[in-house]
N, C-alpha and C positions, 0 to 999 in steps of 0.2 A: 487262842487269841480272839478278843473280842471282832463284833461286826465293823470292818472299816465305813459301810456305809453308816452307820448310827453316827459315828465321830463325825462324818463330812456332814451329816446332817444339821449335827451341833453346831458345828462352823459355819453354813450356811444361814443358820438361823442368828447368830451370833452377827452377821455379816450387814443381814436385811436390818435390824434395829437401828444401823445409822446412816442406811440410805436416804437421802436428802441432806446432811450436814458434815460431809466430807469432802467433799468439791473442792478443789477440781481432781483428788486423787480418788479413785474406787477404794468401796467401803468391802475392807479386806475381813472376810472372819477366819479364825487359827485355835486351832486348838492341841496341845500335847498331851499324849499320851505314852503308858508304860507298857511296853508292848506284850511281858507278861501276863501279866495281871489285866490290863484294860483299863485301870485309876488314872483320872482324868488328872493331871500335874499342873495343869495350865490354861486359861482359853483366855483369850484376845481380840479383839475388834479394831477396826484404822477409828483412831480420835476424833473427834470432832475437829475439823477445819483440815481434816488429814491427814497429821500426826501427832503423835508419832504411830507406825502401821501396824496392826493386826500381830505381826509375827514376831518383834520385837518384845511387844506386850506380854504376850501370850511364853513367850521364851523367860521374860522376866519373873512372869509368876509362878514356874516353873522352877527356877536358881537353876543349882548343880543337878537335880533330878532331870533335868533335860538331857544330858549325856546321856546315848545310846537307845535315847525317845525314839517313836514316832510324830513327826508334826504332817498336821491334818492343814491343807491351808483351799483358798477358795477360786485362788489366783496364783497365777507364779509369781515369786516371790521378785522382787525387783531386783536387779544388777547394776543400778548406778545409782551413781554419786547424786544426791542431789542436797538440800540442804540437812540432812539426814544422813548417814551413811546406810549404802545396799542391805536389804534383808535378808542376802545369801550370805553375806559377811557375817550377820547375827549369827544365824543358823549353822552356819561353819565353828565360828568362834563355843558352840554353847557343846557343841558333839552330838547332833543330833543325827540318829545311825537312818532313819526312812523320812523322805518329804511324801507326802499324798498330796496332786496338786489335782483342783478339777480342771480348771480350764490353762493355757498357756496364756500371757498378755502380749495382745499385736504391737504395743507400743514400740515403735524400731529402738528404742532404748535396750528392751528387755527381749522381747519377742523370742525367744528359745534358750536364749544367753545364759536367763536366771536359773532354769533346768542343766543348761551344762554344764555351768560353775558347778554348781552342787557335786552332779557325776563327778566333776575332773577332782573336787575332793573328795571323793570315799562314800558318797551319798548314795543309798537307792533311791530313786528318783521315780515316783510311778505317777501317771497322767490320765485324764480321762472320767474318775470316777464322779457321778452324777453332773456329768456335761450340761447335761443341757437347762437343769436349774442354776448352775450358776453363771452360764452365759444371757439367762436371764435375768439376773441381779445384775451382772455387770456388762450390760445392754447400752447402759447411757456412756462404761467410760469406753466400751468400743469402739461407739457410735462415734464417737468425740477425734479416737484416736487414729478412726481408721476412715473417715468422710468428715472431719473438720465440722461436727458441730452436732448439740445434744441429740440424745432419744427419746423424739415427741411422742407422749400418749396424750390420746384424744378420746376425753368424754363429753359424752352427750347425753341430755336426759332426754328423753320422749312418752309421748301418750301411748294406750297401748294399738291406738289407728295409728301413730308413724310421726304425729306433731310436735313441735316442742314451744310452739304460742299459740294464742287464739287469736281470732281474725282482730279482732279488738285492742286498745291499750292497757288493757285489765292485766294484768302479771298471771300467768299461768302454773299455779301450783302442781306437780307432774310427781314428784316422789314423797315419802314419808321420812321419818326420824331418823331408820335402820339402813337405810341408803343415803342423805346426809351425814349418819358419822361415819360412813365409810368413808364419802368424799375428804372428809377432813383430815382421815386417816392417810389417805392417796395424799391430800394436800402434804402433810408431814417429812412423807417419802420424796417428795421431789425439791429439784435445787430452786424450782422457780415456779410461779405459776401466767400462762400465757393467753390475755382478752385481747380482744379487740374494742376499738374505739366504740362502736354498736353497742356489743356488752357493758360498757363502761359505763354509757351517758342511759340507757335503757335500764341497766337494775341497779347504777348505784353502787356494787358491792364491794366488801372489805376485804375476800378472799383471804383469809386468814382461817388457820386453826384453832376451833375453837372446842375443842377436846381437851378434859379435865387432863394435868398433866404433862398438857403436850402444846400448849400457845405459845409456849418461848420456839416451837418449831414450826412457825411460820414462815414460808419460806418468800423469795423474791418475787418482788408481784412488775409483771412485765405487760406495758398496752403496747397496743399497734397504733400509731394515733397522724396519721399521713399529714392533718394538717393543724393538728397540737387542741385539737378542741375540747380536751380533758377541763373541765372547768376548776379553780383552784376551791371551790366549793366541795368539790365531790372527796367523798370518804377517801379514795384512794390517796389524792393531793392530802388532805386534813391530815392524815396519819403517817405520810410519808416517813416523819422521823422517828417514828415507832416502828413500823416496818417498811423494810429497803423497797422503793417503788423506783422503777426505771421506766419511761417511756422510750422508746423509736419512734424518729418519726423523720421527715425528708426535708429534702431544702426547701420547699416549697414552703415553708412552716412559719409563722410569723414571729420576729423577735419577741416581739413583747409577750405573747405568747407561753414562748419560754423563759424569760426573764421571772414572769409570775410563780410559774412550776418551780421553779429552782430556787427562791425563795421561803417555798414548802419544804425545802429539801428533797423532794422529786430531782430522780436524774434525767438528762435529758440529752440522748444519742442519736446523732446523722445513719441511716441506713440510704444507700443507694437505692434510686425508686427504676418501678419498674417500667416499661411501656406504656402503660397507663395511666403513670405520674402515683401509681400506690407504692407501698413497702413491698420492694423486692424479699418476697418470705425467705430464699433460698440466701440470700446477702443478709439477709437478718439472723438467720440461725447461726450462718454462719460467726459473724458477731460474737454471738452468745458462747459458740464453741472457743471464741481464741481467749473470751473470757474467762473460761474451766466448767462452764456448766457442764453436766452429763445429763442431767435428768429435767425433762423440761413435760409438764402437765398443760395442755388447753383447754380452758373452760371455756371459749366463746363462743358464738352461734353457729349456725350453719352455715352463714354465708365463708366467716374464717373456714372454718372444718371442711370445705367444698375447696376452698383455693388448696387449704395444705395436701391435699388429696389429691389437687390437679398437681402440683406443684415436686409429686412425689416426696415429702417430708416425715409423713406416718411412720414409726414404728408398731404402733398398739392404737388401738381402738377399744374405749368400753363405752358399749352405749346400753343405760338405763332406762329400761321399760315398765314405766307405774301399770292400776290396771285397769284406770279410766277411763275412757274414750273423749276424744272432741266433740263425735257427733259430726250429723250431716254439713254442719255451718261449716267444720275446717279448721284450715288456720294454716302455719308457718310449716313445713316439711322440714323433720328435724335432719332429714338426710338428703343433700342435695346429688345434682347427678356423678358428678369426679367421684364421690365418697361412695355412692352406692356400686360404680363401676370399679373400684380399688377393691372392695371387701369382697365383693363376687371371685376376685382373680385379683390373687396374688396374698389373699392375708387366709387364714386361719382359725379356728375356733378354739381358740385354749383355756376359757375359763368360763366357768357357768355358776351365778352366786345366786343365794334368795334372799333376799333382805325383807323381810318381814314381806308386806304384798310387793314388794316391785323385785325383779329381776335384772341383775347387771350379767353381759355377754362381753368378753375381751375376747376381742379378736388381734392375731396375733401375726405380722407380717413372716409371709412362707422362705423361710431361707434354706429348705431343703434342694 
């Protein structure tokens, strides 16, 4: 019998192609096989917008050669009812003799259910296999299901002294070509991407994917804007109807303000503010979570990436180190103190890239 890890591989890899465009359901991959032989009868991924999921697919393409399969799946497979009928019902209905699940899903819906079904029908039911990559895939619908609201990763670019501006208004060039199509790529994978007001009105930016291929996978571009001062000039407003822009922002906010935005087709949502009279971050994400997001990217500066850090929000951390220097003069500290004291204790080191001269580090909150 062939390797079960190769198959879970395939699924797993199957799985990551459609994270960012499955929201609010985790991007399921599935794959069947003949348990003699090792011929691959099937493989499946959850559809874009969620359905139909992974196991279904993957069972479809499979027909009658699915009787007395194995199916490789990346998640347990769901036990209810939703606009869909359960993926254990599939999988029952098709005669599939082994499930291989990596992770179980905390969802209270499902949460062990969708493994007992299975057993109570005639299933071998095995668990565990490459855990811990696919609770990293499916990190954002955890995070979601099991603390009400998505799994922030937070990138940062910096010089290779620790800066990410110069003392100046001059815009600070930090990475090269091979570490922006990265970013774009990261852009793709997630459900939304998250600036702040700072960022907005300071670079302007489109925050869109702009990888050959891959533009129509742009994903939701979200400001933090406490007192609405996104101008209707700016790219974000301009493009709004081209790609989904939602602002937050608090009652403090001036109608007209918002009248303008929402004329853009910009949306425009009340978050509870905090002490300070800013965007409660922790009522914000929340937000986000009861909206379905799982996977939430921030691009904004240090000063956001300092609050999310105090604020305990982080899941992930990548920060990008070009290999130029600021020099004596200085400039903006791309790591403030909250975020430098989170990464010391409590996160991880899980990934080390090269991208041509600059170096990306993800670091990875410790949940052992």
């Amino acid at each position: 019998m062939s390797d079960d890890a190769t198959f879970m591989r395939l699924a797993l890899a199957l799985g990551r192609r459609g994270l960012g465009t499955t929201w609010p359901n985790p991007s399921v991959g599935a794959v069947v096989v003949e348990p003699d032989t090792g011929r691959i009868l099937g493989t499946g991924a959850t559809a874009q917008g969620g359905r139909p999921h992974g196991e279904p697919l993957a069972l479809a393409a499979a027909g009658a050669a699915a009787r007395g399969a194995t199916l490789y799946v990346t998640l347990e497979p769901c036990s209810h009812h939703g606009r869909t009928p359960p993926c254990t019902e599939a999988i029952l209905a098709a005669g599939v003799a082994r499930v291989v699940s990596a992770i179980e899903d905390p969802d209270p819906r499902v949460a062990g259910r969708g493994h007992a079904l299975l057993r109570q029908g005639g299933v071998a039911v095995e668990t565990g296999l490459m855990r811990a990559e696919a609770a990293r895939d499916h990190l954002g619908h955890v995070t979601r299901v099991t603390r009400g609201r998505p799994a922030l990763h937070l990138k940062l670019a910096r010089t290779r002294d620790g800066f990410c501006a110069a003392a100046g208004p001059e815009r600070l060039r930090i990475t090269g070509p091979v570490a922006d199509g990265a970013v774009h790529l990261w852009r793709a994978h997630a459900d939304a991407i998250l600036i702040g007001i700072g960022t907005a009105r300071a670079d302007d930016p489109s925050l869109t994917v702009r990888l050959p291929g891959l533009t129509r996978r742009s994903p939701l571009r979200i400001v933090l804007d406490t007192h609405l001062r996104l101008t209707p000039a700016s790219v974000l407003a301009r493009t709004a109807r081209d790609t989904p822009t939602l602002v937050l922002t608090t009652r403090s906010a001036p109608a007209h303000a918002r009248r303008a935005l929402e004329a853009l087709g910009v949306e425009v949502a009340l978050v509870a503010a905090d002490t300070a009279g800013g965007i409660d971050l922790s009522a914000a994400l929340a937000l986000l979570g009861a909206r379905g997001l799982t996977r939430l990217c921030s691009e904004g500066g240090p000063r956001l990436a300092d609050a999310l850090a105090r604020a305990d929000l982080i899941e992930a951390c990548t920060l990008v180190t070009g290999p130029a220097e600021l020099g004596p003069a200085g400039g903006l500290p791309a790591l403030g103190p909250a975020l430098t004291a989170a990464l010391a204790d409590g996160f991880r080191e899980a990934e080390r890239l090269r991208l041509g001269p600059d170096e990306a580090v993800t670091y990875e909150r410790d949940r052992t």
